[in-house]
C-alpha positions, 0 to 999 in steps of 0.5 A: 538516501537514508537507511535506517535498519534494513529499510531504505529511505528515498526523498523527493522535492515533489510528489511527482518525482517521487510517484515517476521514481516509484514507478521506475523502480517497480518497473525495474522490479518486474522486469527482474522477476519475469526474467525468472519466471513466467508470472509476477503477483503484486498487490495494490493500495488505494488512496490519494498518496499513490496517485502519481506513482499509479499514473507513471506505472500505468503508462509503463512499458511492462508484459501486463500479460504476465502480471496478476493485480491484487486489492489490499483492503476495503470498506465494508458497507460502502455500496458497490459503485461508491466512489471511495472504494478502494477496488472502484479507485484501483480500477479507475487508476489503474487495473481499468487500464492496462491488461493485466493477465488477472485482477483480483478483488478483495475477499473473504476466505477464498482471497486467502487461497488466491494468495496462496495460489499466487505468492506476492512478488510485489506490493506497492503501499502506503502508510497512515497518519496513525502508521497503519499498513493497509486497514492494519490500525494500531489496535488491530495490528499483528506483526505475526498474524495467523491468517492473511484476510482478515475483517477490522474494525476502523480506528478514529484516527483512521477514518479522520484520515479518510476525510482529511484525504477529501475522501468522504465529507464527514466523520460520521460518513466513513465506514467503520470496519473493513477487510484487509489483507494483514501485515504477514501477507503484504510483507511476504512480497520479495519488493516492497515500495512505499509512498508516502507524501505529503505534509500531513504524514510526516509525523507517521513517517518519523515514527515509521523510522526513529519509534521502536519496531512495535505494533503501535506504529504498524509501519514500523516493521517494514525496518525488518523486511530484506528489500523495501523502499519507502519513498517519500517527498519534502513535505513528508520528510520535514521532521528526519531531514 
């Protein structure tokens, strides 16, 4: 394991023992917080990098009873059943198969007093080719962001990413704003898992690691979180191994 500041670095030789390990340790995680209370809240990203750890996770011994589940971000303008929205692919690989107490999709104002109604325990994320947490791109990006939704609009090298993803055939398809939940409210969670695989983000993760903690490499703050974990595997680790 690597530490840098206060955040811990796991690799794996493959994105399958990567996404199984997630899951173990957020299932570790919940367990923990429901010895301690009657309910646990996390919150969920969508997008290919999360594939295998949402795949261990669902078929999980877990109370899904006592779990509230939450969306992180979304395009905005994508039709309701397009198959690259998010909420559509949270509920395909995961919030469609086991019984969560309640499921929560991303919204305007009122997703801001769900938040606060339901304080985060969990959040599982990943990390962009450009760093971005969530819909959080480096130029909308603010570690000390007032509010916890918040509308955005896309980078270029975010919408690439969408494509390079095989999420969309072409640039010119990707929807250029969204709304996000903003770096305040994902890091509030007491457990932050992070997983972040494949070849073309190793170049986010050693800027993540060795970049000053700056809003111009968004992921950079999780170094400043109390207990987060990012999870990665040999491909994306290549440039700090």
């Amino acid at each position: 394991m690597i530490k840098k500041d206060k955040l811990s670095v796991k690799v794996y030789a493959n994105r399958q023992m990567m996404g199984e390990d997630a899951a173990a340790h957020a299932v570790a995680a919940i367990q923990t917080l429901l010895q301690k209370k009657p309910e646990v809240n996390m919150i969920f990203a969508a997008a290919p990098s999360q594939n295998e750890f949402l795949q261990s996770l669902s078929k999980a011994d877990v109370d899904w009873s006592r779990i509230n589940a939450f969306h992180m971000d979304e395009y905005i303008g994508l039709p309701a059943d397009a198959p690259q929205g998010f909420g559509n692919f949270l509920k395909n690989a995961i919030f469609g198969k086991v019984p969560f107490k309640s499921v929560h999709y991303i919204q305007g104002t009122d997703y801001s007093r769900l938040l606060q109604q339901y304080p985060v325990d969990i959040t599982c994320m990943g990390i962009g080719e450009n760093g971005h947490l969530a819909f959080n791109d480096p130029p909308v990006a603010d570690f000390n962001d007032p509010v916890l939704v918040k509308e955005v609009e896309l980078d270029a090298a975010c919408r690439q990413q969408q494509v390079n993803d095989g999420c969309f055939s072409a640039l010119s398809e990707v929807p250029t704003h969204a709304i996000t939940l903003t770096i305040p409210a994902l890091l509030a969670a007491a457990y932050i898992f992070c997983m972040v695989p494949g070849p073309t983000k190793a170049q986010a993760v050693y800027n993540t690691l060795n970049q000053p903690i700056d809003e111009s490499i968004p992921a950079s703050i999780l170094r400043r979180h109390h207990n987060a974990i990012l999870f990665v595997d040999t491909d994306s680790a290549k440039l700090i191994l």
